[in-house]
N, C-alpha and C positions, 0 to 999 in steps of 0.2 A: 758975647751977648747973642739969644737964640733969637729971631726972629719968627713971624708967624707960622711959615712955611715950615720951618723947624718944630716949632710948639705943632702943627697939623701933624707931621710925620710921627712926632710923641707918643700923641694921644690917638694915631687911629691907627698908626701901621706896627708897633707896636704893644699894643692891647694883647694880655695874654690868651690863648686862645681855654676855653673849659676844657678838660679834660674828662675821659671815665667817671675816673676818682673823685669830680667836685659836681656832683647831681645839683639840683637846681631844688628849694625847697617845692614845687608841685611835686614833682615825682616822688619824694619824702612823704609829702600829705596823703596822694595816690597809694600807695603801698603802706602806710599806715591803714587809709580807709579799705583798702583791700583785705589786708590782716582780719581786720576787725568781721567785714561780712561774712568772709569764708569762716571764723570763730562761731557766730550769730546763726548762719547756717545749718553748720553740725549739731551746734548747741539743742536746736529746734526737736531732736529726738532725745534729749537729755544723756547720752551718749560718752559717756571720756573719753573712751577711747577713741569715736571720730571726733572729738575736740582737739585733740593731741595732732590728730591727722593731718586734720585741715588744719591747723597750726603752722605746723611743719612744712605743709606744704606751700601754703601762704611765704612762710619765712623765705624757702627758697629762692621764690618768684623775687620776692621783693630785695633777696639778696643782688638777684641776677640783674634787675633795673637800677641800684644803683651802680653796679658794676659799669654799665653798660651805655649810663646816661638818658635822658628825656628824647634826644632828636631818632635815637635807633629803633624806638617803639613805634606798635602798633597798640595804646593802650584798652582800646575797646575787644582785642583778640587776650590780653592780658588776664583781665576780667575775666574773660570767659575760661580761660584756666584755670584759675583761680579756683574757681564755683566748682568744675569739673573734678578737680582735685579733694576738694570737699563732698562730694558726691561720693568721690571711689574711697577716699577715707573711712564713709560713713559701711560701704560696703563690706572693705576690708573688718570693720569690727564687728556687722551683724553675721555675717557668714563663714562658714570653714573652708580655709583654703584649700583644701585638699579635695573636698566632696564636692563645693559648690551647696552646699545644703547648710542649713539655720543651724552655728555654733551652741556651743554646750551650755552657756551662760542664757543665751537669749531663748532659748529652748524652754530653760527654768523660768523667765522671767512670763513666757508666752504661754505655759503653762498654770503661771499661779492665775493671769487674768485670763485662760479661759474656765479653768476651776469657780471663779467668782461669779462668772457671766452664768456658767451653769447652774448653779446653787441659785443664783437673783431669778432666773425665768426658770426654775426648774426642768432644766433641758438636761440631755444624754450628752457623753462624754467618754469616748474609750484613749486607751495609750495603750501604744504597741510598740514592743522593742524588738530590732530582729538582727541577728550576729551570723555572719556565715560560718558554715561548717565545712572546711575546708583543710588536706592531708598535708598540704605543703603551701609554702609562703604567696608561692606563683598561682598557685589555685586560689588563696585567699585573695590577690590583687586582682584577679580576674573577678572573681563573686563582688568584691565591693566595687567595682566597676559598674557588674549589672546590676546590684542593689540599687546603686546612685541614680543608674538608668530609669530604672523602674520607679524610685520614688518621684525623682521629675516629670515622667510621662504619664505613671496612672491612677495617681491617687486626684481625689477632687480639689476642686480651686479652692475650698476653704480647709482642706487637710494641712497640718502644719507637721514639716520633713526637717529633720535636724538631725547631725551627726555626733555621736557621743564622745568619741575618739576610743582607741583600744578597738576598733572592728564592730562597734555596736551604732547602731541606726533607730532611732525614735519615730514613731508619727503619736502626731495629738490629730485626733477625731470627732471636732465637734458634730451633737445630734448624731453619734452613732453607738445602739448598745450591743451586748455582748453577740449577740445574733450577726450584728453588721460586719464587728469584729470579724470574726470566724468566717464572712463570708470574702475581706480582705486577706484576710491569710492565706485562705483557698487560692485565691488568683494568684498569690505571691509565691506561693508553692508551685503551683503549674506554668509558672516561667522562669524560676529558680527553684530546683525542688531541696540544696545541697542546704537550706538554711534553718536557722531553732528560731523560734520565737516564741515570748508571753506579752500577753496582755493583762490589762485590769482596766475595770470602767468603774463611773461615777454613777450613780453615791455605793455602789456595793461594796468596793475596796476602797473606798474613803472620800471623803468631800474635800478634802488638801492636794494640792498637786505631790506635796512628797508621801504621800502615803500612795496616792497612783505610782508615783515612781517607785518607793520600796517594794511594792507589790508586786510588779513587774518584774526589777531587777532579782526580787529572791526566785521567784521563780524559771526563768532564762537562767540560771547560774546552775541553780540543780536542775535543770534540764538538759544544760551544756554538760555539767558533769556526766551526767547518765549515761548521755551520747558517747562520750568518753572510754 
């Protein structure tokens, strides 16, 4: 028969200790509501692909906390990953990895609303596509180096830069016509002279973003040929 002393040693010296593997239902709740923000976050630009992101990224984190237990965190630095994760997510899908410059999709999509905007205030609107012309591979990665350069540095704060892939570079131009055009080219010339470009503007070559864009593109293609 155990006496008290026995029954104490039982129940407290005894007691299995938590481990990793048996997280405590906060931290569950924690990384649930974590999930969910960083979802709600991305969400906020209607985005899938940084939905997926932050997702994933989320999932990680919240993998890595049950792993790991409640007592080993810092849950307020948690959080703040989280979010961050969700941020570069959102980045990763608006931009091309390679240039640093507005992907091919969101190009199209920044195009149709500013085709709209232009048409509503009847305002000016050019697109310029510019492809380097270059004899060898190494000469072409050198040109799209300082193309990327130049579109970063010297176009204006409302010029929207995106990368097509295939060696071709886009600017959308709002309030700028064919004159303005031609005077962007100019400067782009005289610091890359090795490059083709066409343009077309709004309403002359069409009030749709893809009639700007087909107009453009036919153009640059037999132009590139020519050069050829």
């Amino acid at each position: 028969m155990r006496g008290r002393g026995d029954q104490a040693a039982t129940t407290t010296g005894n007691t299995p200790k938590r481990g990793p593997n048996r997280p405590s239902v906060g931290v569950l709740t924690l990384a649930a509501v974590c999930s969910t923000g960083a979802l709600l976050l991305s969400a906020s630009n209607s985005d899938l692909l940084a939905v997926a992101a932050a997702t994933a990224a989320a999932g990680a984190i919240a993998v890595e906390m049950l792993r790991m237990g409640p007592w080993q965190h810092d849950h307020t630095a948690i959080l703040g990953k989280i979010f961050a994760q969700a941020q570069a997510g959102r980045r990763l899908a608006i931009y091309d990895r390679d240039s640093g410059l507005f992907a091919h999709w969101y190009m199209a999509l920044r195009g149709q609303e500013e085709c709209a905007r232009a048409a509503r205030y009847e305002r000016r609107l050019g697109l310029l596509m510019i492809e380097p012309r270059a004899a060898t591979a190494g000469e072409e990665w050198a040109l799209k180096s300082e193309i990327g350069r130049w579109m970063q540095t010297e176009l204006r704060a409302t010029d929207i830069a995106g990368y097509l892939g295939n060696g071709r570079y886009v600017v959308l131009a709002p309030e700028a016509d064919p004159a303005a055009i031609e005077k962007l080219v100019g400067r782009l010339r005289t610091r890359i002279p090795a490059v083709e470009t066409a343009y077309s503007a709004f309403p002359e070559d069409g009030v749709a973003f893809q009639q700007l864009w087909r107009g453009a593109t036919t153009r640059l293609s037999a132009r590139s040929a020519e050069a050829a």
